[in-house]
C-alpha positions in Angstrom: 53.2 -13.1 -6.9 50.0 -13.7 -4.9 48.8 -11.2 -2.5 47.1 -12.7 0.6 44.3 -11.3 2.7 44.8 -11.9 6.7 42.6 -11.3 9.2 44.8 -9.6 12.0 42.6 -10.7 14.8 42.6 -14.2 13.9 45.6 -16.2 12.3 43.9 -19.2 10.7 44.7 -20.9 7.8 41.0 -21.1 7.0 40.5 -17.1 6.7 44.4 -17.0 4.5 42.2 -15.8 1.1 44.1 -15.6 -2.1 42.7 -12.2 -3.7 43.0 -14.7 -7.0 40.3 -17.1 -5.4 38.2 -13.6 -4.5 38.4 -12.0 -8.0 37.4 -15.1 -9.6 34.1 -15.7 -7.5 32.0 -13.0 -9.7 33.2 -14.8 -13.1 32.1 -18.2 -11.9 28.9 -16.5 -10.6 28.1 -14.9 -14.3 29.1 -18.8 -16.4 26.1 -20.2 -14.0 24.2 -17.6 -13.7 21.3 -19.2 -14.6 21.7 -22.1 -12.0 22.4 -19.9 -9.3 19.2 -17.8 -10.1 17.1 -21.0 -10.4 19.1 -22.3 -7.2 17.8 -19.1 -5.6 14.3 -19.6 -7.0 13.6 -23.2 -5.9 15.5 -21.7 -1.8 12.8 -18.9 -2.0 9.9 -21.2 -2.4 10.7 -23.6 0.0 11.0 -21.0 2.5 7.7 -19.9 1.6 5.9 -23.1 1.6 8.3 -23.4 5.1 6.6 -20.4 6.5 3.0 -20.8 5.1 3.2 -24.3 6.5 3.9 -22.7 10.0 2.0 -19.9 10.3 -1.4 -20.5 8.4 -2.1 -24.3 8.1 -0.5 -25.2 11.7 -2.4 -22.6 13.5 -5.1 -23.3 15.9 -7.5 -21.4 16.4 -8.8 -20.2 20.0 -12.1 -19.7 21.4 -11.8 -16.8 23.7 -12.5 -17.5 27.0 -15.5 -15.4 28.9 -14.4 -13.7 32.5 -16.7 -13.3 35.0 -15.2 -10.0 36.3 -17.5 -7.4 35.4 -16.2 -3.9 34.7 -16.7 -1.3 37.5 -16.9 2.5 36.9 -15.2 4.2 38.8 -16.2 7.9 39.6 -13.4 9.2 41.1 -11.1 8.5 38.4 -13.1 9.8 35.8 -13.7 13.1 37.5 -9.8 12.8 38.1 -9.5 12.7 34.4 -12.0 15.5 33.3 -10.6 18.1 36.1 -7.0 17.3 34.3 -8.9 17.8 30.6 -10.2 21.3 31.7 -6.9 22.0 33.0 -5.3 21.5 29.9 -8.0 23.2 27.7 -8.0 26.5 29.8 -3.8 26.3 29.3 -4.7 26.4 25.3 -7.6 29.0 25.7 -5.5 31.5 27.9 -2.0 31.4 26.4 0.9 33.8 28.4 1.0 37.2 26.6 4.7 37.5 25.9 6.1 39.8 23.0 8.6 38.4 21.0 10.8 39.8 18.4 10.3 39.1 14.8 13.3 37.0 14.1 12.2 38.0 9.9 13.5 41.4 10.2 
C-alpha cells in the first residue's frame, strides 16, 4: 500500500509524490555521493569565475568628473546648528532634580 502526498491547493498529477520515491532520494544521494559533491564543486566554481568575470575584469573604471559649483558657507545655518548644540549641552549639564525611589529595596 503506497501512501501519497497531495498538495490540497493544487491537484496536479505532477506534485502526486509517492512517499516511496521521497524516502529513497537520501539513499541515491549517499551511492553518489562523491559525484554529487564534485557535481557541486565544479557549479561552485563556475559561479565564481561567473561573478569574478562580472564584477572585477568587466568593470570600467571612471574618471570622476570636476564641478564647477563651488561650496558656499553659509553663516546662518551654522549658527542655527551651534545655538541647537548649546541647547542640548545645557539639557545634559542641568539635569531635572527628581527623587526617585530605589526600586533595590
Amino acid at each position: 500500500m503506497k501512501k501519497i502526498f497531495k498538495t490540497s491547493f493544487l491537484n496536479s498529477k505532477l506534485l502526486n509524490i509517492s512517499m516511496d520515491k521521497i524516502k529513497k532520494i537520501p539513499w541515491i544521494l549517499g551511492r553518489n555521493a562523491f559525484l554529487f559533491i564534485l557535481i557541486f564543486i565544479l557549479l561552485s566554481i563556475i559561479l565564481g569565475q561567473f561573478l569574478f568575470y562580472e564584477y572585477v575584469f568587466l568593470v570600467k573604471i571612471e574618471e570622476p568628473k570636476m564641478s564647477d559649483i563651488t561650496a558656499k558657507f553659509q553663516e546662518s545655518i551654522y549658527r542655527a546648528v551651534l545655538r541647537e548644540l548649546d541647547a542640548r549641552e545645557s539639557v545634559f549639564e542641568n539635569p531635572p532634580q527628581k527623587n526617585y525611589p530605589n526600586p533595590f529595596l
